[in-house]
N, C-alpha and C positions, 0 to 999 in steps of 0.2 A: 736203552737210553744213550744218548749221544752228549760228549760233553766234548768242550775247546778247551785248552792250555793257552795261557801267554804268558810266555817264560824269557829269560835272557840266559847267554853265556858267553864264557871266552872259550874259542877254542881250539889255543896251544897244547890242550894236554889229551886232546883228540882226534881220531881219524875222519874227522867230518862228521857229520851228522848221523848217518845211514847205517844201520846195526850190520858190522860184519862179524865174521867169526876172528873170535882169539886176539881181538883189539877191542880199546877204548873207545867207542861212538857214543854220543849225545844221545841219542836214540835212546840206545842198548843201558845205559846207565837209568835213564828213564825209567826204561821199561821194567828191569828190575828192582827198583824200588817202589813203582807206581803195584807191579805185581803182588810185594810184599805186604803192602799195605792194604791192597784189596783182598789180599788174599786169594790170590785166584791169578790165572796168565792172563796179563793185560799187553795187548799190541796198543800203540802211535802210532798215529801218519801223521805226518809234518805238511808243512805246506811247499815243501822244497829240500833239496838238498844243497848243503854247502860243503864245502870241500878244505880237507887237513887242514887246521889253524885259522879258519876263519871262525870269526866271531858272528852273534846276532843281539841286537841291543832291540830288538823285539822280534819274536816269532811267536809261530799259533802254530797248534797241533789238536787231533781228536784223537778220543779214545770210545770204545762201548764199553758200558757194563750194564749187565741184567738188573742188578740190584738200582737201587737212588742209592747216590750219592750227597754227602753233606759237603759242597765244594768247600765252601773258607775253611771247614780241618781239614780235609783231604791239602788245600794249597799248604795248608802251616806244616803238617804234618811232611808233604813231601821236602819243606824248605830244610825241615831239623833233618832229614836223613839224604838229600842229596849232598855232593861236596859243594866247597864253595862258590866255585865256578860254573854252576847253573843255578838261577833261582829263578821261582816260578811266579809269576807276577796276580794269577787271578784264572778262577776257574770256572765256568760257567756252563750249566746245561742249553742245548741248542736244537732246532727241528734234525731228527735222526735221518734229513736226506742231507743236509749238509757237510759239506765238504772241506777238511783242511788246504789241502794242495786242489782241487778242481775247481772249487768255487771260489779261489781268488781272481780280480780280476785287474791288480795290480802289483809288482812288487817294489821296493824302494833301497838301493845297496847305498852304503854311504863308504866311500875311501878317504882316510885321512893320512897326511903326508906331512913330515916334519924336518927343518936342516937342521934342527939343533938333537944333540944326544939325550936324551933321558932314559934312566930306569926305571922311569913310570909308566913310558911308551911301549916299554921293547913287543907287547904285546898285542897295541892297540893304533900303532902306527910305523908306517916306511919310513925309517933315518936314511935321507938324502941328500947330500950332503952341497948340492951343488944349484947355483942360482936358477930358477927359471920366471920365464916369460907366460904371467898368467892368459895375460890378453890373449897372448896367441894358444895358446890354449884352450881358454874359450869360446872363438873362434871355430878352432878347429872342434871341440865339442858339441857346437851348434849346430856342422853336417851331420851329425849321428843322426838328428831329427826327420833328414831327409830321406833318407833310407828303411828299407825292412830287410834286406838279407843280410846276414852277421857272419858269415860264414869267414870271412876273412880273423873273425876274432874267436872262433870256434873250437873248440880241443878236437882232438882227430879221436877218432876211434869212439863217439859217445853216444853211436846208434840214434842219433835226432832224425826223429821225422820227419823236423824242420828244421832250415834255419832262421826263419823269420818271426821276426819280434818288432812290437812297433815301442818306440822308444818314446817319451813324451816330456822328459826333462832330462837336460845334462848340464850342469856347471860346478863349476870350480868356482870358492868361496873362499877365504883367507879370515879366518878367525881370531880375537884378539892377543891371541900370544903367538901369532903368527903360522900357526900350523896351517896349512893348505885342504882344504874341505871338499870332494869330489861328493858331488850326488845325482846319482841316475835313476833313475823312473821307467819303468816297463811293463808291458804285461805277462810277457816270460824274460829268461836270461836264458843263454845255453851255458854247458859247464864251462868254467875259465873265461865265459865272456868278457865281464867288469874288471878282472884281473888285466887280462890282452888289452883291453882297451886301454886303462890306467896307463899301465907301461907302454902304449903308441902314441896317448897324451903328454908323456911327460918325457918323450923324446923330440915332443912338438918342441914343447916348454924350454928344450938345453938347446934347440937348434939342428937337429938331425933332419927331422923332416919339415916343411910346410905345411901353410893350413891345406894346400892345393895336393901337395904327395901324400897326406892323411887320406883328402876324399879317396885321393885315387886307389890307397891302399881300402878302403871300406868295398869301390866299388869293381876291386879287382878278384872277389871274393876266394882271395887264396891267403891263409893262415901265414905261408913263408915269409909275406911284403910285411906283418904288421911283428911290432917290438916284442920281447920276451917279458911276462904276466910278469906285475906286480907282486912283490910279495904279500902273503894270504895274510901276515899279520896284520895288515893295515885295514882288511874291507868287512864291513857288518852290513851284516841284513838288518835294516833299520825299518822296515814298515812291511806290512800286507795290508790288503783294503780287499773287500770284500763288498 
């Protein structure tokens, strides 16, 4: 039998998602409690991987087990033994061909970005400390739509099949206490994508580049042209659709 997780975390106190050895991963903390509990070795697949310090204010993952499960103790039970920093939102059994990461057929990143200091942020957003220009921003957000190859905003070395992604929403929102709201819409990301982007957004935004040297750095499809990646503390994986 096949069951889905939808859990949240922050993840400053981890190496990404993806169970490596002899480090902290989201994953790998899972796994062993979810283990313990069933009593027996329990694997996750996630629906993606996210990378050091980034957060997910919603994700989905699957697990098998031979036996049925009782999800609502299984969920309560894993909330009392994980740390604080993951909780698991609802657990539910699903057809056993279903898929966490293959059968999404959207994902949703959200960046949040702030000029003022807080201690409440240092986790959950980029302290920026310097004006920008939303509009143009937006703008220059708006050619994301036009394109599919991302390679310009792509990490080197990360063995992608591809680099095309079709992209279906991009803007920058300003929320009432002023922090600055990035949300992007996809059907894949490559790794570092939404990071590179952010930080060639918000070189738009101080005056570095144009909406017009943006295009050209998207459709120059070389990583050198475009800004150096936002920091991870700012960006959550806020949706999967299925």
């Amino acid at each position: 039998m096949r069951y889905f997780i939808e859990l949240q975390y922050e993840g400053a106190a981890y190496f990404g998602w993806q169970r490596q050895p002899e480090v902290d991963t989201v994953q790998g903390v899972i796994e062993q409690k979810l283990s313990m509990l069933l009593r027996t070795p329990a694997e996750i697949v996630g629906a993606g991987r996210t990378d050091t310090g980034v957060n997910a204010s919603f994700y989905t993952a699957h697990f098998d087990s031979d036996a049925a499960v009782d999800c609502d103790q299984l969920a309560y039970k894993l909330n009392k033994v994980l740390p604080q920093d993951i909780a698991i939102l609802r657990i539910y059994e699903v057809e056993a061909t279903k898929h966490a990461r293959f059968d999404a057929r959207q994902r949703e990143y959200t960046y949040f970005l702030t000029n003022r200091k807080s201690p409440f942020r240092r986790f959950s957003a980029w302290h920026f400390a310097v004006d920008l220009d939303v509009e143009m921003m937006n703008a220059a957000a708006q050619r994301l739509l036009e394109y599919d190859d991302f390679t310009s905003f792509a990490k080197l070395n990360s063995n992608n099949k591809t680099n095309i992604c079709h992209i279906t929403h991009a803007e920058w929102t300003i929320e009432a206490d002023g922090t600055l709201r990035f949300t992007i819409r996809a059907d894949r990301f490559l790794r570092n994508m939404v990071r590179a982007i952010v930080g060639t957004l918000v070189d738009v935004g101080r005056g570095r580049y144009t909406v017009e040297e943006f295009d050209d750095i998207i459709r120059s499809r070389d990583l050198s042209r475009s800004s150096a990646g936002a920091p991870a503390c700012g960006l959550f994986l806020s949706d999967v659709k299925y």
